[in-house]
N, C-alpha and C positions, 0 to 999 in steps of 0.2 A: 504494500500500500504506500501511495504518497499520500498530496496535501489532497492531488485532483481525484482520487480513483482506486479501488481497493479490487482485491480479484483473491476467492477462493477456490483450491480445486484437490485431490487428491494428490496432482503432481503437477508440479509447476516448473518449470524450467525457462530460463534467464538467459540470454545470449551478455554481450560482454559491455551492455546498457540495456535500461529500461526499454530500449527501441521497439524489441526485441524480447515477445513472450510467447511462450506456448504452458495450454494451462490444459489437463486432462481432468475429466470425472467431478462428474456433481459438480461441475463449474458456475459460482454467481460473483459476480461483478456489481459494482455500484459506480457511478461515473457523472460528475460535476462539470457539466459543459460549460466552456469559460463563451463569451461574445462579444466582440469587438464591435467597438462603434460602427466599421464598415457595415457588419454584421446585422444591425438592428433590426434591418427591413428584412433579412431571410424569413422564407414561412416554415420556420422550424417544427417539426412534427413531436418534438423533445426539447423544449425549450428550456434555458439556460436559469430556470427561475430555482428549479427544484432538481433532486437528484436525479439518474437514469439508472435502472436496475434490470439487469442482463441473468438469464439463465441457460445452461446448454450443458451438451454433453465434454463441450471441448472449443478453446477460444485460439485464434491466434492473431497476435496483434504484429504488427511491423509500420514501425514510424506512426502514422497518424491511419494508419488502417486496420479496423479490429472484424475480422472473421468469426463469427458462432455459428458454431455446428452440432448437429444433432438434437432435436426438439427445442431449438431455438428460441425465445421468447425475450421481449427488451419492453418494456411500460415505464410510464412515467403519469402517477396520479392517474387522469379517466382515459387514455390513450395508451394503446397496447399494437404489439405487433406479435406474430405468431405462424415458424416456418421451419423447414429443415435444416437451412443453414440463412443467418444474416447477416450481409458485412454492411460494413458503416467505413465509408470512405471520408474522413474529414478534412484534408486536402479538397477534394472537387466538392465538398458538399453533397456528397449522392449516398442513396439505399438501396439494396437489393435485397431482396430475400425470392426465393427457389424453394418450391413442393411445400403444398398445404397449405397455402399461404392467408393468414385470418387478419385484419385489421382493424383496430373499436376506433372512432373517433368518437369522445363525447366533448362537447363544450359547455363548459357552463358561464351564463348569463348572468349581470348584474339587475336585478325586477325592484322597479318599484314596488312598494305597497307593505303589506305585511305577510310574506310569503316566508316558508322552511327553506330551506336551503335545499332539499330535494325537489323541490317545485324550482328552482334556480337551473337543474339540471337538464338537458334537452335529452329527448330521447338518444340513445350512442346510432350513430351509422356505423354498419358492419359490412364489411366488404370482404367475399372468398375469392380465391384463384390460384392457379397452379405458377404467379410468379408476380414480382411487382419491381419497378423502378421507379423511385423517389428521387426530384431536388427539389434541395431545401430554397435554392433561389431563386427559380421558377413559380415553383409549389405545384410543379406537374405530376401526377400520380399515375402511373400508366399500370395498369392489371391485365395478364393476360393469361387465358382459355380458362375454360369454364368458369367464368365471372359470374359471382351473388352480390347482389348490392342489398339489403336489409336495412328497415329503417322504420319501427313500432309496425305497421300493418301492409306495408308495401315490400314487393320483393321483383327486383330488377335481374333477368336474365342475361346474359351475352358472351360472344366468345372474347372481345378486347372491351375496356373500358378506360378513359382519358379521366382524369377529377382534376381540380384546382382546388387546392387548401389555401385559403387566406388568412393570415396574422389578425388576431383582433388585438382591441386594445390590453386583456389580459394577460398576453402573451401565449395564450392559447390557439390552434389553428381551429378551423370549420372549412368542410366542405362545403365549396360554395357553388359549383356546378358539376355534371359530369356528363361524359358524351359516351355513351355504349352503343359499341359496333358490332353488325353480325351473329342473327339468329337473337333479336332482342324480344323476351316477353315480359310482359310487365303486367305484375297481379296486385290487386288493391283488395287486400280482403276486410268485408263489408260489416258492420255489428250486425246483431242480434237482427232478424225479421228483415235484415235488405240482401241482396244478392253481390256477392262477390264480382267484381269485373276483371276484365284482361284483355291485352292489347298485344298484337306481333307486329314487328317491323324489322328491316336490316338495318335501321339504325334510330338510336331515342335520345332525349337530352333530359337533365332530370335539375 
């Protein structure tokens, strides 16, 4: 462990600087993103407010590029990612994750009046797929084959989908649109006494 970042595992192994880690077995991480002024306006999916907490079967980090593998998982408060391996390239600013691939965005809102703080919370969008690439300065989210989009009573089908996450003022991101490509169904399911709908197209915007 440093000041920035702490990393547990069965076996860990050091090259001849920190640069340089390789971490085996019941691997979890903790990781305090620092942001430079430049930085401000990135639409960070892990923003630098709060810690980032990593789980895997196996890490390997070199210079500013950390690699998880094996039941992958990285969250930070209501935002989660979840895939067979994830690397975090902090150089280009970019994400990937590969097989299984799950993502929660929740945001939460500041509301007038006299509300709980779970009323503050928006429903999470859930997004599956067999792969994703993320930048953080873009805030382009590209998901590809067998894409779910999930969101309280809606569920969006397709083989590619585009999102754009945008920075609020909490430092939190929201999806704030998405474009699903090929083979798109899109199901709204209805309450009580009304009938469920659904729509096909080769391509939807949400």
């Amino acid at each position: 462990w440093d000041e920035s970042a702490s990393v547990n595992a069965d076996i860990i192994l050091l090259g001849n600087n920190t640069e340089h880690i390789e971490a085996h077995g019941n691997v979890s991480s903790t990781h305090h993103k620092t942001t430079g002024k430049s930085e401000a306006h990135f639409h960070q999916l892990f923003n630098s407010n709060s810690p980032v907490f990593a789980t895997a079967e196996s890490l390997l980090k070199k210079n500013d590029s950390m690699h998880y593998q094996g039941k992958a998982r990285l969250w930070q408060k209501n935002n989660r990612i979840e895939a067979h391996s994830i690397t975090v390239d902090q150089a280009s600013k970019k994400l990937t994750a590969q097989g299984g691939v799950k993502t929660t965005i929740r945001t939460q809102r500041s509301t007038s009046g006299e509300k709980t703080a779970a009323q503050h919370v928006q429903d999470p969008v859930r997004v599956y797929a067999d792969s994703l690439d993320y930048n953080e300065i873009t805030g382009k989210a590209i998901y590809r084959n067998r894409v779910k989009l999930t969101q309280k009573k809606l569920i969006v089908l397709s083989n590619e989908m585009e999102g754009f996450l945008e920075k609020q003022a909490s430092g939190e991101v929201e999806l704030q649109v998405a474009f699903a490509r090929g083979s798109v169904t899109i199901s709204k399911i209805a309450g009580s006494g009304q009938e469920d709908r659904k729509g096909f197209g080769t391509a939807a915007e949400y």
